[in-house]
C-alpha positions as CSV (number, residue, x, y, z in Angstrom):
1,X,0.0,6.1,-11.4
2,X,-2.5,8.0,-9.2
3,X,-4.5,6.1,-6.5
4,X,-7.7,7.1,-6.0
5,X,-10.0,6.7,-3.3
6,X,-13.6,6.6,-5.2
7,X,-15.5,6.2,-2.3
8,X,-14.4,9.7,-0.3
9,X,-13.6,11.5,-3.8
10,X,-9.7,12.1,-2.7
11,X,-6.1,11.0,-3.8
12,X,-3.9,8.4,-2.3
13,X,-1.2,8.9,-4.0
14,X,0.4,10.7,-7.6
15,X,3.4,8.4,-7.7
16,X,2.5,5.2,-7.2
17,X,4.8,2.5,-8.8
18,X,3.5,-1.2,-9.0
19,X,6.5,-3.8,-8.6
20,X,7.0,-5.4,-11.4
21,X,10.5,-6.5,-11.0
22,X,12.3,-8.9,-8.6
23,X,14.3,-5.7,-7.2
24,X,11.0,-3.9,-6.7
25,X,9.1,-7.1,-4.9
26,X,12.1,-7.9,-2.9
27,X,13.3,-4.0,-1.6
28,X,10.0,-2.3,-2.4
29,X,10.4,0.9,-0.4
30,X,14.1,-0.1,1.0
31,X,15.3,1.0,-2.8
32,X,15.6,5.1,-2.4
33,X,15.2,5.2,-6.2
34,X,11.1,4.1,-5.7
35,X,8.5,6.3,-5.0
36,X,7.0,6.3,-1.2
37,X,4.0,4.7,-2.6
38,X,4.0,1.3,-4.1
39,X,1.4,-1.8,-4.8
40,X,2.5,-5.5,-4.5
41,X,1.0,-8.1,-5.5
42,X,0.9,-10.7,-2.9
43,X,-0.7,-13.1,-0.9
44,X,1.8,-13.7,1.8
45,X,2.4,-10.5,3.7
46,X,5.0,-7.4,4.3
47,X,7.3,-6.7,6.3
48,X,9.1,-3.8,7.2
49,X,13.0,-5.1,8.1
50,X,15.3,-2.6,7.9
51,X,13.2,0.3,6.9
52,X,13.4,3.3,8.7
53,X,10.5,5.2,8.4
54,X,6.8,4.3,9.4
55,X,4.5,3.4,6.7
56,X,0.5,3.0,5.9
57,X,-0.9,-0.2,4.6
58,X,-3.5,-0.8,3.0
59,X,-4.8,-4.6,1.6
60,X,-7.5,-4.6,-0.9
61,X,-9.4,-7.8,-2.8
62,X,-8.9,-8.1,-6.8
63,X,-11.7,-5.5,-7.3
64,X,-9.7,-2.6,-5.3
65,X,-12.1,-2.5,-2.8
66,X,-10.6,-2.4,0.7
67,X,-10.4,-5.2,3.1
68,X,-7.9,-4.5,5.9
69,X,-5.9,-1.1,7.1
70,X,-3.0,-0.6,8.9
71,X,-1.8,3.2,10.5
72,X,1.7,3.7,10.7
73,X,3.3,0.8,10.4
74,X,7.2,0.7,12.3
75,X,9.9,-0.7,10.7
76,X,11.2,-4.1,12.0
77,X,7.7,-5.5,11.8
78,X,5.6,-8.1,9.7
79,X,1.6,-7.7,9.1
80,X,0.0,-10.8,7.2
81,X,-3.5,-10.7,6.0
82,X,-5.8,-13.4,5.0
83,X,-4.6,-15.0,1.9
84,X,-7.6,-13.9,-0.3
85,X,-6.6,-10.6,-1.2
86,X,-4.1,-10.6,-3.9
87,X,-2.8,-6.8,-3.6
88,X,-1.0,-5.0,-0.5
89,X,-0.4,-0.8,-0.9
90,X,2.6,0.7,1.0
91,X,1.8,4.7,1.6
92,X,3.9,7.3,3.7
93,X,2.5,7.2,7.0
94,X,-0.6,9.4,7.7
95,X,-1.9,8.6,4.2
96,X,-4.5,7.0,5.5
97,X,-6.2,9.6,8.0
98,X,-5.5,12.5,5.3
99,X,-7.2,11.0,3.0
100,X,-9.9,9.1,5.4
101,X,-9.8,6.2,3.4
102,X,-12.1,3.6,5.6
103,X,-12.6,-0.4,5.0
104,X,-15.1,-1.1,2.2
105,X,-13.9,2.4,0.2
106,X,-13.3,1.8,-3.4
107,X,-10.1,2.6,-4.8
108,X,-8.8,3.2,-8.5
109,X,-5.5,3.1,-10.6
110,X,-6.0,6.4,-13.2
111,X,-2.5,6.8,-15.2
């Protein structure tokens, strides 16, 4: 999928992958046969346990508008988010300032 960023008229991402299996939820970007872009659907939060590269996050509400942001996340951390927003987007680090995605920026799924 391609993630979109409606709002500043410029791409996210050209391989995003949503989880949609146990494997996927559990390793996310810890499995080296995803892509370096994925979207969870949670409510609880990330971490980033043995990962070993920084990542970009980005939490938006069930109308993929975006509520929170977080630059270059390290590994060995955990970021939580209010419990309202159902969907969480892990991007390579620096995905977020290329692509000057800001809170309140819409962003769409195209296949």
């Amino acid at each position: 999928m391609i993630l979109y960023n409606s709002t500043r008229k410029t791409t996210l991402s050209r391989d995003l992958k949503k989880a949609s299996s146990l494997s996927d939820s559990v390793l996310g970007l810890l499995n080296s046969s995803n892509p370096r872009s994925m979207l969870f659907e949670t409510r609880l939060g990330i971490h980033t346990f043995f990962m070993k590269e920084v990542i970009d996050v980005i939490v938006v509400d069930k109308h993929f508008i975006v509520q929170r942001l977080c630059s270059s996340l390290k590994p060995f951390r955990m970021y939580f988010w209010k419990p309202i927003y159902p969907y969480v987007i892990e991007l390579p680090s620096g995905t977020i300032s290329k692509s000057k995605t800001s809170k309140s920026d819409v962003l769409k799924l195209l296949d």
